[in-house]
C-alpha positions as CSV (number, residue, x, y, z in Angstrom):
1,X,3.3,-32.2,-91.7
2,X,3.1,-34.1,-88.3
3,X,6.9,-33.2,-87.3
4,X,6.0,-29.6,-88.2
5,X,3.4,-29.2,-86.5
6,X,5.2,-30.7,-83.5
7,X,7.9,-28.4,-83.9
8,X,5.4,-25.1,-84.1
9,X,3.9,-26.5,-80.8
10,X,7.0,-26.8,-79.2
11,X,8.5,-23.1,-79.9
12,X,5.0,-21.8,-79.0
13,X,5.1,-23.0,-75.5
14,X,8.8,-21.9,-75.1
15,X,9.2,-18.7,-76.9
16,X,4.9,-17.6,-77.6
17,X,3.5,-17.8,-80.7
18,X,5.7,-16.4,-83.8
19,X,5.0,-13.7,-85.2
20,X,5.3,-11.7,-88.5
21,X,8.8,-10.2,-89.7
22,X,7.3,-6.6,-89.3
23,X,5.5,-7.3,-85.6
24,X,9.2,-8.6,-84.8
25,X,10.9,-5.8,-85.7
26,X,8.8,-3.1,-83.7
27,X,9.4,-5.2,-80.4
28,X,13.0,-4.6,-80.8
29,X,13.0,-1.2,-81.4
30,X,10.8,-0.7,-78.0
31,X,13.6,-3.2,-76.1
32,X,16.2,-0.9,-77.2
33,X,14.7,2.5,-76.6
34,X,14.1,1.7,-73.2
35,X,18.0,-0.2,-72.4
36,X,18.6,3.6,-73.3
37,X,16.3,5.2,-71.0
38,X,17.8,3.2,-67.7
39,X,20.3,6.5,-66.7
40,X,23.9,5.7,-65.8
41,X,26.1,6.9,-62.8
42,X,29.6,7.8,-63.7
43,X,32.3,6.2,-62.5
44,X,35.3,8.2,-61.0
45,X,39.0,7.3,-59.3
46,X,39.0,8.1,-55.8
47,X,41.3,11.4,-55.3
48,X,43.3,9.6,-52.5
49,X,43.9,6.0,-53.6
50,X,42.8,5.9,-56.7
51,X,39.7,3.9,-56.2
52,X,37.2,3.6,-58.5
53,X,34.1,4.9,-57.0
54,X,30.7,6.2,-58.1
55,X,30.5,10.2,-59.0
56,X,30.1,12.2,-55.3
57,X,30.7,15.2,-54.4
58,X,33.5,14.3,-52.0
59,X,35.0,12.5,-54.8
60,X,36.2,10.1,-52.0
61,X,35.9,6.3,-51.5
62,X,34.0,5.4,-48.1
63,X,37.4,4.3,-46.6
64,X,38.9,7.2,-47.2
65,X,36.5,9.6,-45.8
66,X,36.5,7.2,-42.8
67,X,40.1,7.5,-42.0
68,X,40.4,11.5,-43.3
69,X,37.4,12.3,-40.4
70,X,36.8,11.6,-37.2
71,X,33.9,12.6,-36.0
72,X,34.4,11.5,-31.9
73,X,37.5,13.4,-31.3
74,X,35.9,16.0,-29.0
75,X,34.6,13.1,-26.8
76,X,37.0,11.9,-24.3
77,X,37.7,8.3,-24.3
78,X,37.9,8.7,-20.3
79,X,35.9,10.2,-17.7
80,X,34.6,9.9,-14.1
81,X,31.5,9.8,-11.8
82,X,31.4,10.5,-8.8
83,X,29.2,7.9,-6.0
84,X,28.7,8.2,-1.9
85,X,29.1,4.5,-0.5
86,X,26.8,5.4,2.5
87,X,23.7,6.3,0.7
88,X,24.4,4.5,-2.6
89,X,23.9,7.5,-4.7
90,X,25.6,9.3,-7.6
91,X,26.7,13.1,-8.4
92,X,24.8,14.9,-10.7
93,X,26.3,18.3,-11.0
94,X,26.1,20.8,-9.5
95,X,25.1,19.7,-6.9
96,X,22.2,16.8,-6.9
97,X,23.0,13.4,-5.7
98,X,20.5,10.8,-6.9
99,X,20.0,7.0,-6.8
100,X,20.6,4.6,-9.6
101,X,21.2,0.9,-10.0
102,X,23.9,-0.7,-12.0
103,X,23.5,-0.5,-15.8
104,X,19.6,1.5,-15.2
105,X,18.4,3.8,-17.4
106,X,19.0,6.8,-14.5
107,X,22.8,5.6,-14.9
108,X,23.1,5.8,-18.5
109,X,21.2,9.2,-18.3
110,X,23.7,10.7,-15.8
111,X,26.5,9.1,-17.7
112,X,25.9,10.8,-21.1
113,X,24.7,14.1,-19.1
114,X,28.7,13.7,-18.3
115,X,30.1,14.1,-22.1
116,X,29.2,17.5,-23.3
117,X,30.5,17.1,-26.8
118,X,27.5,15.0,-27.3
119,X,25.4,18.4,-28.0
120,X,27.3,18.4,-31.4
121,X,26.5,15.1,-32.6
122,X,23.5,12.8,-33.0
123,X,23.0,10.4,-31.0
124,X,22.1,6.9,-32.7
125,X,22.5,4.0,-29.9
126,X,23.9,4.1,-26.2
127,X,24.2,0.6,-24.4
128,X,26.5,-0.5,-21.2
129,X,29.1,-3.1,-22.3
130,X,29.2,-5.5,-19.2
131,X,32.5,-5.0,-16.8
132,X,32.9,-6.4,-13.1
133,X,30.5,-5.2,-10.6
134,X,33.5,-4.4,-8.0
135,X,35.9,-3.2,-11.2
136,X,34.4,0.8,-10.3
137,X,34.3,0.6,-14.2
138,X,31.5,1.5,-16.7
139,X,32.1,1.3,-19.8
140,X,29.4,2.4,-22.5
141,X,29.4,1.8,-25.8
142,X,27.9,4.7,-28.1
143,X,26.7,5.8,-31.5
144,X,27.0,8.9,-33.2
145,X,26.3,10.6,-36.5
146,X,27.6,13.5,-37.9
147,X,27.3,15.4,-41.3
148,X,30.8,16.6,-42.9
149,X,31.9,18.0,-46.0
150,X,29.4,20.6,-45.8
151,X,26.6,18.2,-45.2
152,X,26.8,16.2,-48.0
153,X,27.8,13.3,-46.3
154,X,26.9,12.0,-43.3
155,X,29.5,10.1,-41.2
156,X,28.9,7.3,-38.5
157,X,31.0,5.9,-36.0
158,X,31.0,3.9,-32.5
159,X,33.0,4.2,-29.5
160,X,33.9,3.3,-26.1
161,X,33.7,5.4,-23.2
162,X,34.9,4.3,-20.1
163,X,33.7,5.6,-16.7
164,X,35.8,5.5,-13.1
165,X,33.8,5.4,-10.4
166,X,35.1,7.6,-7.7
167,X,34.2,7.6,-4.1
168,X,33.1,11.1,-2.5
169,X,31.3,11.7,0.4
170,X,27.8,13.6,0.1
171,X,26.4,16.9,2.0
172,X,23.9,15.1,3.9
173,X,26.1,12.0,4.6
174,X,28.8,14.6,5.9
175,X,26.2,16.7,8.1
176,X,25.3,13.0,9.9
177,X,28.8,11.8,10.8
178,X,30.1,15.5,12.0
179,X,26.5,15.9,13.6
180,X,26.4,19.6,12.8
181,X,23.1,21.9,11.8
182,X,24.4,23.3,8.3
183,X,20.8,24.4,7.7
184,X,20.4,28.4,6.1
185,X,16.9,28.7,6.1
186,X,14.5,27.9,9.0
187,X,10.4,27.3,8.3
188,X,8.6,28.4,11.7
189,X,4.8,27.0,11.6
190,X,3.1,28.3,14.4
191,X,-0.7,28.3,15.7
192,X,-2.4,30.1,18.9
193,X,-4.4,27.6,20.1
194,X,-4.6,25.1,23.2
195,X,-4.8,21.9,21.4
196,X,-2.6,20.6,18.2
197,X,-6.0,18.9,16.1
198,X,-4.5,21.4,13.2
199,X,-1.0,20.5,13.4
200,X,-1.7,16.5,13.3
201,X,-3.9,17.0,10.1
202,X,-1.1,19.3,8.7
203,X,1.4,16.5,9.5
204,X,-0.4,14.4,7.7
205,X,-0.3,16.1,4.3
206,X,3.6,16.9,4.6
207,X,3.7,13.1,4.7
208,X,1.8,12.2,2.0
209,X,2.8,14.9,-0.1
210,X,6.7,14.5,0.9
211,X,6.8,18.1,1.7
212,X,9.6,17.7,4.0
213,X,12.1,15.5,1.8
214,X,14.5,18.7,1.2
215,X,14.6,19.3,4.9
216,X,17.9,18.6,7.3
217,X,16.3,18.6,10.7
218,X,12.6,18.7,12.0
219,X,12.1,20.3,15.6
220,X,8.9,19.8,17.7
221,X,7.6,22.8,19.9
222,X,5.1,23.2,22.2
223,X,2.9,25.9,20.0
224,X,4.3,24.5,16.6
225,X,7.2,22.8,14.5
226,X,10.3,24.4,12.8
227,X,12.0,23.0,9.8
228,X,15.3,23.1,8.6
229,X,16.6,23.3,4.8
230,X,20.1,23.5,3.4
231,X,18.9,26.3,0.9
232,X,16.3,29.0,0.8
233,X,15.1,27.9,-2.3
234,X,13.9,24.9,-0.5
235,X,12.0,26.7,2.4
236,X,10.5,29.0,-0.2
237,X,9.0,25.9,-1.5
238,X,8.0,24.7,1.9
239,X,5.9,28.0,2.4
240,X,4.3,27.5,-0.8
241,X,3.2,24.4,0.3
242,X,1.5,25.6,3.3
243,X,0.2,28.3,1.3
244,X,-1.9,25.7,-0.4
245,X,-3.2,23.7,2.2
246,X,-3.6,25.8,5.8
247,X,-4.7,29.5,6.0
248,X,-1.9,31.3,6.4
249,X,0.5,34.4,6.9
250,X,3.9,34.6,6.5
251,X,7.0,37.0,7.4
252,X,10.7,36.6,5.7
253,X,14.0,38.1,7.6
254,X,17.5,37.4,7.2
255,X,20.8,37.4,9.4
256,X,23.9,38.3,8.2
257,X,26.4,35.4,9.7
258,X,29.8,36.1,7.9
259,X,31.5,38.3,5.3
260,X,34.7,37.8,3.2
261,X,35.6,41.3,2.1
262,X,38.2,40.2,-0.4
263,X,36.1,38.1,-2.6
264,X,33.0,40.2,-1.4
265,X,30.3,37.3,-0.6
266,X,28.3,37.1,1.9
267,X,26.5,34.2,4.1
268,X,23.2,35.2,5.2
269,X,20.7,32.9,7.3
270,X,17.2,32.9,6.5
271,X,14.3,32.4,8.7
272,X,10.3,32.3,7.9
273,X,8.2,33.1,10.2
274,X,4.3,31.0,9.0
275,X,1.3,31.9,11.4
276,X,-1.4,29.7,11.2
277,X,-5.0,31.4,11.5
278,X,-6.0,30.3,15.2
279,X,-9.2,28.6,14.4
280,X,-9.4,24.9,13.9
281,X,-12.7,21.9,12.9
282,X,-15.2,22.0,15.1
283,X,-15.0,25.8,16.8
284,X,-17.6,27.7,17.3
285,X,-17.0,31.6,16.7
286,X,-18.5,34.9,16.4
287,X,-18.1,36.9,12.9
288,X,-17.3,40.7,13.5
289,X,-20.2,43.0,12.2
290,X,-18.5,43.5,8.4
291,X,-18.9,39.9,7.8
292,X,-22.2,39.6,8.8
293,X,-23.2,42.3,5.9
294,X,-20.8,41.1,3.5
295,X,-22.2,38.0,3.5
296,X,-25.8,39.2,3.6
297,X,-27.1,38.6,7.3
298,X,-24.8,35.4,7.7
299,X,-24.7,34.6,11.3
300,X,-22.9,36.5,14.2
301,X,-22.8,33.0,15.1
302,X,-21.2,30.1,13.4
303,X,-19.4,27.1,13.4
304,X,-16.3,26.1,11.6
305,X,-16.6,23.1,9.8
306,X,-13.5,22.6,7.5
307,X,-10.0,24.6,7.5
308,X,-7.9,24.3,4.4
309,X,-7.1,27.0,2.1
310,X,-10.2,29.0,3.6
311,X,-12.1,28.8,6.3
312,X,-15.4,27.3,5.6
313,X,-18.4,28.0,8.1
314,X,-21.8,26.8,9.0
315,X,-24.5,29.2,10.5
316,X,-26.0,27.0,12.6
317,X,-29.3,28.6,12.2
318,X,-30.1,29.2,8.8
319,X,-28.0,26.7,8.2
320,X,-26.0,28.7,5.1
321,X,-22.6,28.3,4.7
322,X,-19.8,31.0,3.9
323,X,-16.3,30.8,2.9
324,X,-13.7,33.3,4.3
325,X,-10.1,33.9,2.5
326,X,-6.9,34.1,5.0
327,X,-6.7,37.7,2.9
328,X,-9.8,38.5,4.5
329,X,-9.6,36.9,7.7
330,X,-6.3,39.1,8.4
331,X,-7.8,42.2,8.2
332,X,-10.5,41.5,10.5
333,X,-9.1,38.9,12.4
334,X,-11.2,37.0,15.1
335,X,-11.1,34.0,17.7
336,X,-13.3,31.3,18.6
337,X,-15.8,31.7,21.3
338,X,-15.9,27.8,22.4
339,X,-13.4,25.6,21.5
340,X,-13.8,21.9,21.2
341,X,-12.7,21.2,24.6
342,X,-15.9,22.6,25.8
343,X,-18.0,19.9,23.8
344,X,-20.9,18.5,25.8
345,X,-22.6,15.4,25.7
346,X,-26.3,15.6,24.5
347,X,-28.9,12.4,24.0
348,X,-31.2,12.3,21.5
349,X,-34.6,12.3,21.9
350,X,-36.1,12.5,18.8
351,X,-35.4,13.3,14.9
352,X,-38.0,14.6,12.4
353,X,-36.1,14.8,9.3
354,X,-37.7,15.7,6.0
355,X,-37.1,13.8,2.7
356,X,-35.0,14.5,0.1
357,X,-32.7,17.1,2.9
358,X,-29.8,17.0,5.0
359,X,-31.4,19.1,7.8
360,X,-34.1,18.8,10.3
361,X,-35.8,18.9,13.6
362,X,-33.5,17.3,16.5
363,X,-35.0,17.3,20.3
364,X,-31.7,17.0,22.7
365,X,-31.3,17.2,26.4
366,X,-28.0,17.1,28.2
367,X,-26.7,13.7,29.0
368,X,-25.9,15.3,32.8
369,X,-29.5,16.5,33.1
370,X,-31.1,13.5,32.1
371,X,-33.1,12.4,35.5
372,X,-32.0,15.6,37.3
373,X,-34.4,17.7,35.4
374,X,-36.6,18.1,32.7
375,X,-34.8,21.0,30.4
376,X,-35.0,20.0,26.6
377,X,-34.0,21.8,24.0
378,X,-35.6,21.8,20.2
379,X,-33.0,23.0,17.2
380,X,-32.8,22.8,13.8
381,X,-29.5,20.7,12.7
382,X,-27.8,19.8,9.9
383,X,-27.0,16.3,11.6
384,X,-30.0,14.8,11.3
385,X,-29.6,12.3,8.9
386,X,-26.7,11.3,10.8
387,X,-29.0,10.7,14.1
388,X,-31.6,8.8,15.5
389,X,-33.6,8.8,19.0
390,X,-31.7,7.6,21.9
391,X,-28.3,8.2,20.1
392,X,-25.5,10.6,21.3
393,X,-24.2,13.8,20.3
394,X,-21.3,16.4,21.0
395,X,-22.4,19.9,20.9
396,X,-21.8,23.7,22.8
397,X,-24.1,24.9,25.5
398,X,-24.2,28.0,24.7
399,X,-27.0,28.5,26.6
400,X,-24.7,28.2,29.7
401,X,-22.1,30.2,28.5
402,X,-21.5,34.1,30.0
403,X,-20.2,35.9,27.1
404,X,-20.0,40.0,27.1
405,X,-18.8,42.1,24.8
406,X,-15.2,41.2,24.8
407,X,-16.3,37.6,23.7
408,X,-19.0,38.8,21.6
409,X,-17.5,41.9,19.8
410,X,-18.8,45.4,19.5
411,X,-22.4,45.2,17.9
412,X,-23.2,41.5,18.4
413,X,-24.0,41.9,22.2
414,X,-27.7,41.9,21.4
415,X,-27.5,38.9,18.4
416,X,-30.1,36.1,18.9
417,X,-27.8,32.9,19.8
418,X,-29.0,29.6,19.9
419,X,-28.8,27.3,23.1
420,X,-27.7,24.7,21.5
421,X,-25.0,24.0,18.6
422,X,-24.5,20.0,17.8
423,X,-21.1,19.1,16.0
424,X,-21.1,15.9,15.5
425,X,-22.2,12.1,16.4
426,X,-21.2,10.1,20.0
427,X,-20.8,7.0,20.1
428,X,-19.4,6.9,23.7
429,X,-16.3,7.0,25.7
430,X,-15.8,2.9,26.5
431,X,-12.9,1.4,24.8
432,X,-13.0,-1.2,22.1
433,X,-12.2,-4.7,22.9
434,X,-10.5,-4.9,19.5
435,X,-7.5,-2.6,18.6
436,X,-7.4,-0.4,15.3
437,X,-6.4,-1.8,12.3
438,X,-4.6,1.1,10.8
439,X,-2.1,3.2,12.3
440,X,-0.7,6.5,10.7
441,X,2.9,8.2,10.6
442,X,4.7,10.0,12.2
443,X,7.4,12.8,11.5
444,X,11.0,12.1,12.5
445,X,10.9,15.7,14.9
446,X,13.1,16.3,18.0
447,X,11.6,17.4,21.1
448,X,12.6,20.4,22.4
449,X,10.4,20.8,25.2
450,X,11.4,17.1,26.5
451,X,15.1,18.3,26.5
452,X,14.4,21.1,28.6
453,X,12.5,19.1,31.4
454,X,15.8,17.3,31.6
455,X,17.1,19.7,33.5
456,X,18.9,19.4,37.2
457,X,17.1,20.8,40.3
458,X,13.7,21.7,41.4
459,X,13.1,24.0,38.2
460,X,14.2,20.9,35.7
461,X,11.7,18.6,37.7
462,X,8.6,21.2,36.9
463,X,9.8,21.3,33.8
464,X,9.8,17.4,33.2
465,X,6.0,17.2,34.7
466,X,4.6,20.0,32.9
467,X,6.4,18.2,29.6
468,X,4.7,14.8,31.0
469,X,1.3,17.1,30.9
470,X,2.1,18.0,27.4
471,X,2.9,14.5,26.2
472,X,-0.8,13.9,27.3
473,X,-2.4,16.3,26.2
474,X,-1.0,15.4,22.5
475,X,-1.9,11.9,23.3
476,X,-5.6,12.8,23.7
477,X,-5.7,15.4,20.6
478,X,-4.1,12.8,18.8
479,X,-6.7,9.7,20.1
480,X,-9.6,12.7,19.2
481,X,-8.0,13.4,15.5
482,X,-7.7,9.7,14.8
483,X,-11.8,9.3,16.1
484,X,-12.4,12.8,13.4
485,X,-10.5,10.4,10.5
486,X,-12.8,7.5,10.9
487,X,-16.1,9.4,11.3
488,X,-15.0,12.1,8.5
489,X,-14.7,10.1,4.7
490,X,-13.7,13.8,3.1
491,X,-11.0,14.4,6.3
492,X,-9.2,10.9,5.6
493,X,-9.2,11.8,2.0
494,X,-6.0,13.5,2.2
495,X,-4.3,11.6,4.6
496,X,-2.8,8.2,4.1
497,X,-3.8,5.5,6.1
498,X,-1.9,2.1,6.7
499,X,-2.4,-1.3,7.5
500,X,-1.7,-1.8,11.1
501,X,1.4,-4.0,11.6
502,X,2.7,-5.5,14.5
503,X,6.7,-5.5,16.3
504,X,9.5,-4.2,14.6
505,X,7.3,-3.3,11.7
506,X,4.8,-1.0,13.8
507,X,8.0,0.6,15.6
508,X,9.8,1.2,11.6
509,X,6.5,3.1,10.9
510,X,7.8,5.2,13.8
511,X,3.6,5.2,15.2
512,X,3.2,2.9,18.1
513,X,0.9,4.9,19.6
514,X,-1.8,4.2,17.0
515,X,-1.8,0.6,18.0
516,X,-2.7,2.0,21.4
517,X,-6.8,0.6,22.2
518,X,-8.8,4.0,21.1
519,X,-12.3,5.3,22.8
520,X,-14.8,3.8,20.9
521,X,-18.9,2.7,21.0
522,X,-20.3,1.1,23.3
523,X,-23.5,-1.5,22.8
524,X,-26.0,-0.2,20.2
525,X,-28.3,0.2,22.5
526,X,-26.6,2.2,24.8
527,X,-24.3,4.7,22.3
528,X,-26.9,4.5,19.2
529,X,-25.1,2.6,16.2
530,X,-21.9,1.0,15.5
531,X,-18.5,2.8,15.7
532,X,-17.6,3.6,12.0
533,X,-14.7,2.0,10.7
534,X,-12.0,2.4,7.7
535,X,-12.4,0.5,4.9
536,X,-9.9,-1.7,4.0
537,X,-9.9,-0.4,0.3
538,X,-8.5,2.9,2.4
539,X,-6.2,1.6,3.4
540,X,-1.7,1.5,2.3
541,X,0.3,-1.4,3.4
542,X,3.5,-0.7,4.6
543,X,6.3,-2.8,3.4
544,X,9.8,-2.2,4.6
545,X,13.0,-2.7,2.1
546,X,16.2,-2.5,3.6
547,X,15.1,-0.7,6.8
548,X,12.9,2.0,4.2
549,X,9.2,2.4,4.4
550,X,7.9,1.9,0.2
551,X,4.3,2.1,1.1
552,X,2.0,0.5,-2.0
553,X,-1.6,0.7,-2.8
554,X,-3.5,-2.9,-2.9
């Protein structure tokens, strides 16, 4: 009994416990019903070799289908690219040169853009297999899918393509070493006024905006710039550019310069002709009667205070502001009545400002008149936060000023006009002991009025002063423009503003001048506060890569 039990013991841990004849039986019946249920794929001899494959509807082993297709034969083994050694950049046809490194992303992109039978298949894996850097071989290793047999299968396969880099000279690497002006469309910018404080802001955004990238040549002038493009297309976009920062108008013409009768083309050149509207920051002006009602009783007088895609004024007694459209300045155009160059110096008496406002009470008297006479004049300004008693200010006398009607304009001869317009804070004309640290840049332009003072005799002499006179003045509009950017947070917003740097780095950023000491305060208790300053957070520093400006933000 002991040995039986033993043995019971034993098949129970191996095999489970028994179990009766009939309980036996049903478990087999259940293992076989379901070895039946497990379906079968039929096996079939492969219709080229004979190999026995599963059922498909190619009726094909894998081998065979490989060698019977092949799905890369519309992709050349072989092809070329096309790379200027003077600017290190590659072809991308048409006509688009751009730069890429060896075995880049921007590389392989233009390389595959190269194989056009690549539209047909799918794309699984592209990756450069290494060759010698001096070799002018790239070879790229692919993978490509492809459904045959009337898409029941779907067929892979990898290849090599091999690349020859070829050496071909581009259009703006051709137009330097001939030194000829293939330009066909020319961008004329022009402004009627006597100082350029428009065209140094405008500069400004073309720089940080890279407006002028597509242009071939860039030509100063005394009452504007010109820039040149190699296709219309591009000036077109140069316009629309202005369009979106200056108030403008524009006029297209064209010139017809040759004409192949057999093959009936024609090469036109295009120029456009962009007129700035002749009011800048800081003029004062007089608004033409239809203004005045369309605005509801806004002004005659008022004072620009920001030009950009409008022109954005300030009555400077009722202190509203208005906003005028170049649409709507063009049909009733008008001019300022004092310019900026007739800014006076006022001290500041006293300030009564109320809380909570921008505005208030100033008492001013002319910095000439102070211990000559007693004239003082009380006005309501929207500087008055901004001032305190026995600061400085810049503003129009207009009380001086004999204006009749041709000034003035038909119906505003009898207008009430204030004697006194402020503009903005003084902070006096001494110059800082320490220099700037910022500078700005500059636009690679030719001078055209310096080339024609270089001219022999008596005549090229007064030519050569009246371009030293020039040179000066834009000197000073510049100095006054750079002053505008450090008082003016929401002017410097749009322009980008470097770290100054001294040598050969402060002659690559092409702006020496800005290094140059600039007019600034003088004690606090003579000019009324510190000089503001740029923050340094403001503030790009220029680095310079193989002779290239890549400014970066800190």
């Amino acid at each position: 009994e002991a040995c039986e039990d033993e043995s019971t013991l034993l098949h129970t841990r191996l095999n489970g416990p028994r179990l009766p004849p009939a309980t036996m039986q049903d478990h087999t019946m259940q293992d076989a019903e379901m070895v039946r249920a497990v379906p079968t794929v039929p096996t079939i001899l492969c219709c080229l070799c004979g190999t026995p494959v599963p059922a498909s509807p190619s009726n094909m082993c894998s081998a065979c289908i490989h060698a019977s297709f092949d799905i890369t034969e519309s992709i050349p083994r072989t092809s070329a690219i096309y790379f200027c050694k003077f600017c290190n950049r590659y072809l991308q046809p048409p006509n688009t040169w751009v730069r890429a490194d060896l075995e880049s992303k921007e590389l392989l992109a233009l390389c595959l853009r190269r194989l056009r039978a690549l539209s047909k298949l799918k794309l699984v894996d592209a990756a450069f297999k290494w060759t010698e850097p001096h070799s002018r071989r790239i070879d790229v290793r692919l993978t490509v899918q492809k459904a045959v047999l009337d898409g029941s299968t779907t067929l892979q396969q990898d290849l090599v393509v091999r690349f020859v880099v070829e050496h071909q000279q581009c259009s703006a690497c051709r137009r330097a070493a001939t030194d000829t002006e293939l330009w066909t469309a020319s961008v004329q910018v022009r402004q009627k006024v006597q100082h350029k404080r428009t065209f140094l802001h405008l500069e400004q955004l073309i720089i940080k905006h890279s407006a002028h990238e597509d242009s071939v040549a860039i030509k100063q002038h005394p009452d504007g710039i010109d820039f040149y493009f190699l296709h219309r297309s591009h000036g077109l976009k140069f316009v629309g550019f202005l369009n979106q920062v200056a108030p403008i108008r524009h006029k297209a013409s064209e010139h017809l310069v040759s004409h192949d009768m057999s093959n009936n083309t024609f090469r036109y050149k295009y120029s456009f002709s962009v007129e700035i509207v002749p009011l800048c920051r800081e003029d004062l002006v007089v608004l033409p009667k239809k203004f005045c009602q369309h605005f509801g009783g806004f002004g005659p007088l008022a004072l620009v205070t920001k030009v950009t895609q409008a022109i954005h004024l300030l009555d400077p007694i009722t202190l509203r502001v208005a906003e005028i459209r170049p649409e709507q300045y063009w049909v009733n155009p008008f001019r300022a009545l004092m310019t900026s160059r007739r800014l006076s110096v006022y001290t500041i008496l006293d300030v009564d400002t109320v809380p909570g406002a921008h505005e208030g009470d100033v008492t001013v008297a002319r910095d000439v008149d102070l211990g000559v006479n007693d004239n003082v004049t009380y006005l309501r300004s929207h500087l008055a936060m901004r001032l305190h008693a026995g600061g400085q200010a810049k503003g129009y006398d207009v009380k001086s000023g004999n204006f009749g009607e041709a000034e003035l304009g038909a119906g505003n001869t009898g207008a009430e006009l204030p004697e006194v317009v402020l503009v903005k804070p003084f902070y006096g004309n001494k110059k800082r002991n320490k220099r700037r640290k910022w500078q700005l840049r500059k636009l690679d332009a030719d001078e055209v009025a310096a080339s024609a003072g270089a001219a022999d005799g008596k005549k090229g002499r007064k030519r050569g002063a009246a371009g030293g006179a020039d040179l000066a003045q834009l000197e000073e509009d510049r100095e006054e423009f750079m002053q505008d950017l450090e008082m003016d947070p929401e002017l410097r917003a749009g322009v980008n503003i470097y770290r100054a740097t001294s040598g050969a780095r402060a002659r690559a950023l092409g702006d020496a001048d800005a290094m140059t000491d600039a007019a600034s305060s003088v004690a606090p208790s003579e000019a009324g506060g510190e000089y503001p300053s740029i923050p340094i957070e403001e503030m790009l520093e220029g680095l310079v890569i193989e002779g290239e400006e890549a400014p970066r933000r800190d």
